[in-house]
Every structure is written in C-alpha cells, then in structure tokens.
C-alpha positions, -999 to +999 in steps of 0.1 A: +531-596+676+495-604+670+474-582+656+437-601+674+450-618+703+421-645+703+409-659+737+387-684+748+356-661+754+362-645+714+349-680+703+314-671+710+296-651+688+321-640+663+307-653+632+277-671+627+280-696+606+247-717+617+239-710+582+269-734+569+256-760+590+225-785+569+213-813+592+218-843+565+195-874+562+210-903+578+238-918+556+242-883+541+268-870+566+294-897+556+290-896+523+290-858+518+326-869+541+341-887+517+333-869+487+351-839+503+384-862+514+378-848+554+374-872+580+347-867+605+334-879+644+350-870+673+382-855+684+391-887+704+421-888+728+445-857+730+469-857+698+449-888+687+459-890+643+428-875+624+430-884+587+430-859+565+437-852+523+460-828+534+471-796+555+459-774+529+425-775+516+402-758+495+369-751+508+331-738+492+297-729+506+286-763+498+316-788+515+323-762+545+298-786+567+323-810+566+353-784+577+328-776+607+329-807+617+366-809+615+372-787+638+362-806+665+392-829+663+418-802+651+419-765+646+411-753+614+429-720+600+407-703+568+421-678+550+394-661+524+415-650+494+406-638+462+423-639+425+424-603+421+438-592+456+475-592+455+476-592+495+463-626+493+493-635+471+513-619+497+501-638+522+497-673+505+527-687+508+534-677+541+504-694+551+508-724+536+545-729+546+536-725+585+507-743+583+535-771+572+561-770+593+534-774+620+533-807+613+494-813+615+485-789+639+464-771+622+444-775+588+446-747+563+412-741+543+414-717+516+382-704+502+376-682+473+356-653+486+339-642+451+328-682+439+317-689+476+297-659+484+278-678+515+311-681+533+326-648+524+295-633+538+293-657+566+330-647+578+317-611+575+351-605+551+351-570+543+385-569+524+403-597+516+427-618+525+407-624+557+422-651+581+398-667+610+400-699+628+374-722+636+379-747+668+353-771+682+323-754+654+327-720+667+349-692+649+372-669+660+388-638+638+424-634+640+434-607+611+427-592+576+453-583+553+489-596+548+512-597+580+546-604+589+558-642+594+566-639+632+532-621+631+514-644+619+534-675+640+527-658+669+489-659+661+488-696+652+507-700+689+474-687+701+452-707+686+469-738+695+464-728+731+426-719+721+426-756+710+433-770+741+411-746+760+389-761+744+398-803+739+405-796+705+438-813+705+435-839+675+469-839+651+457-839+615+471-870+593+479-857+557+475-884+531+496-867+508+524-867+532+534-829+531+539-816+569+552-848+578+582-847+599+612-849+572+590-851+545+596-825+513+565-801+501+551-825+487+557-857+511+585-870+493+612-841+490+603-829+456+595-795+455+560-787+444+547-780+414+533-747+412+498-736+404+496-704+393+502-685+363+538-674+363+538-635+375+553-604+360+592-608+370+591-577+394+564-590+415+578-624+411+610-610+424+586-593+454+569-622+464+602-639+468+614-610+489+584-614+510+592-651+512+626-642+527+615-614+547+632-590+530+604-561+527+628-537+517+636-556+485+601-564+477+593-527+479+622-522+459+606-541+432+576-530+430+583-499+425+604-510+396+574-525+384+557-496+391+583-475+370+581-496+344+543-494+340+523-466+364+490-479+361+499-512+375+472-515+399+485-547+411+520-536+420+504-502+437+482-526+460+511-550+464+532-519+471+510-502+495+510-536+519+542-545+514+552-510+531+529-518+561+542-552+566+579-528+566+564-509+593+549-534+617+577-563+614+601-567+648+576-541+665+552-556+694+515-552+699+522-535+732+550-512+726+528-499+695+499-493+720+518-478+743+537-452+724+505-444+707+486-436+742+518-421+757+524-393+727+489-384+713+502-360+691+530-377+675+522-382+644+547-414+636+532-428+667+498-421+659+506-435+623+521-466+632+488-474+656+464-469+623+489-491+608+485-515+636+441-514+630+444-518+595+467-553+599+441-565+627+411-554+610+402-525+626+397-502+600+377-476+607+398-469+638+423-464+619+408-442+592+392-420+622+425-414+639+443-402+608+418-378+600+413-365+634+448-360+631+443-341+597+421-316+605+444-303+630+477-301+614+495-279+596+501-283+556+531-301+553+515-324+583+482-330+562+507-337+532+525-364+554+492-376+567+471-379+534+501-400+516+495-426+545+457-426+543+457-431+505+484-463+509+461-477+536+432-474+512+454-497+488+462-523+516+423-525+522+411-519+489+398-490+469+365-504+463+357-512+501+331-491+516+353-479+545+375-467+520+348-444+499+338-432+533+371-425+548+377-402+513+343-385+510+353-374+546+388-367+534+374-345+509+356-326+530+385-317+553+403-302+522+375-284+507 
C-alpha cells in the first residue's frame, strides 16, 4: 500500500531545489565530487555500475549538489530525519535495511533537517521523518511519517519504475561492500556496529518489535515505558505512531478509499482515511475530516473522535503548525 503513488508527471514541480544547485568554476565540480565520496557524469548504459561510498549516505545543504547529480545515473531515496523525532527512529532501520537488500538500486541519503536548514526547507518538510525521491535532478514526494515495511516496499517498487520512465537505470556500486549480493551489513558478514546511543530498554524493546513487524508488541512496550514514567514524551510520540502503523499495515490504498467514500458516516471508516492522510502527508485533510465529523456527533462519538485527533497530533508533532490549528479549532467546537 502506498501512501503517494508517485508517477512520472509528479516529477515536475514538486520541490524546487534550483536553490541546491551552484554552477562551480571549472575543475570545481570534480573536486567538490570527491571530497563528498559520490561519483558523478552520466547515467551511461542501462544497469551500467555507478561507484558509490555506499548505499547509505549522509547528506547537507552544502554536498547535496553532488546527490543531484547522482540522480541522474541512479535513484536517490532521502529521508529528512531528525534527533529528536522518535518517528524517524521508527523508520530508520526500516529504511536502511530495504535500501540493502535492493542491492544498489537505490541510494539512501539521510539528511538532518535541523543542521541542514536549506534542504529541510527546500523539501518543504513540515514534520519529520519526511521521505522523497530524487530521479534524473527532479524530486518527487512519496510520504511523511513512519510506515509499514510492505508500505514502504511497495513505494520503492514505484520508484524503480519512475527510474526507468525516466533512463535512470544506473545500479549504484557500494565501496564498502554492504548491499552486495551475499555480503553481511557491513560487506563482510559482520554485523554492524551501531551508532547510536543505546535507548531506554522499553523503546529498545519497541524498535525491535517494529523491526519484526510486530506493532502489537511495540505498543505493548511503550506503554510500559509509558507506565513507568508518564511524561515520557518520547514513548507518547513513539506510541502515537506506532498505533497508526497498527492500523494501516495488511490494509490497501484502495480498499481504505473506498470504504471511506462508500460509508460517510462511519466513523471507523472515516478514521482509518485520516489515518491514511496523515501517513501520506496529507494532513490537514485529515485534521478537517475528523473535525467535521466532531461537530456532528454525539458525546461519546466526540470522546472516540478527540482521542484519535490528539494521537495524530503526536504522529505529526505537537509543535507543527497544523497541529496548533487543528486544536485552536478543536477548542472551539468544545467551547
């Protein structure tokens, strides 16, 4: 199930990142190159080898030229992320072990919305994690937020056809060996060593959950966490989109849609299709539809209804102007 089904025509227009592109001085171009590990020229013959550092990059406002200019040999996935958002720990791993077992298909560049404010803003990322792709210079968004593994599969699928739409057919060459066919994390079947501070043991326990697909037991744990210490912002966020990626996983786009059209005034229905904007993005539709909903039902309805609202204000985050819009009108319906 994809949440933005990307096509050919969404690569115009979608983001303009002119900005991100400086015309260097002559001899420039292949030295900013090589100082940021990416090959660059063209994409060549279709699955020609493109070199690359590896699968999963890092990239900032001032080496993104050189990611544009990757992605006219192979697509390039980029997935804005910040410390503070425990979606993007969500999602993380699940990006990065797809991105692998594609085997060079894509390239994965990370960038860290608040030290690369030109991209972030670039991207137009209004929550984060934000995921887009870029193929042959030109952008395309595909989702915000965490989302289920087939979800998320399904959406690479797409791109890969976008690719060659497009002639964008290059396979990307990791020089660290990881993605390789029968190679280990880390090219050489040693697991990898991990980068991040270790977590609290309950969301440790959740993000391994999530890493299995087994939703129920990360929600389990975080609302042990959450038990153990109720102001634990973290776990309420990871909480709040952990239950979404509960609700969406093994349901189609379509059958959502559908139900949602069919039965306007069902509220499951009309719940799981908010549900459905929020993963793709779509966030004031979603905010709209609950409260339309709102100021029509009855109390224990509006009870129902206002528990959902205030977890999908955690899955984009409380801080995000939809968010402080979406409750000032929220307010207003119960006052």
């Amino acid at each position: 199930m994809s949440q933005i089904p990307p096509s050919a025509a969404s690569l115009r227009g979608a983001v303009d990142l002119s900005s991100l592109v400086n015309r260097p001085a002559p001899g420039a171009q292949a030295a900013g190159a090589a100082a940021s590990g990416v090959a660059s020229g063209p994409a060549g013959e279709p699955g020609a080898g493109v070199s690359v550092p590896s699968l999963l990059l890092d990239g900032t406002d001032a080496t993104f030229s050189q990611i544009l200019e990757l992605s006219n040999a192979v697509p390039v996935v980029v997935e804005l992320w910040a410390s503070w958002s425990d979606g993007s720990r969500i999602l993380a791993p699940l990006m990065q072990k797809l991105i692998l077992e594609y085997g060079g298909q894509f390239v994965l560049v990370r960038v860290e919305t608040d030290t690369n404010p030109q991209l972030a803003a670039a991207f137009q990322a209004q929550t984060v994690p934000t995921v887009a792709a870029i193929i042959g210079g030109r952008p395309v968004s595909l989702f915000e937020g965490a989302q289920p593994e087939q979800s998320i599969r399904e959406v690479l699928e797409q791109v890969a056809q976008l690719g060659v739409q497009n002639g964008v057919t290059g396979v990307a060459v990791p020089a660290d060996g990881r993605g390789l066919p029968g190679a280990g994390p880390d090219g050489d079947g040693e697991a990898a060593e991990p980068v991040e501070e270790p977590l609290p043991p309950h969301h440790a326990e959740a993000f391994d959950a999530i890493s299995r697909g087994d939703y129920k037991g990360a929600i389990a744990e975080y609302e042990k966490a959450i038990a153990q210490s109720p102001r634990d912002a973290l776990a309420m966020a990871g909480l709040a989109q952990v239950k979404l990626l509960d609700r969406l996983d093994g349901q189609s786009l379509d059958e959502i849609r559908s139900a949602g059209a069919a039965n306007p005034t069902d509220m499951d229905a009309q719940l799981l299709v908010a549900d459905l904007d929020v993963s793709g993005g779509h966030v004031d539709d979603a905010f709209d539809r609950i409260l339309t909903l709102f100021a029509k039902a009855d109390q224990a309805t509006k009870d129902v209804l206002r528990a959902r609202l205030l977890e999908l204000f955690e899955v984009v985050g409380t801080d995000d102007a939809r968010v402080t819009a979406a409750r000032r009108r929220l307010t207003m319906l119960l006052y």
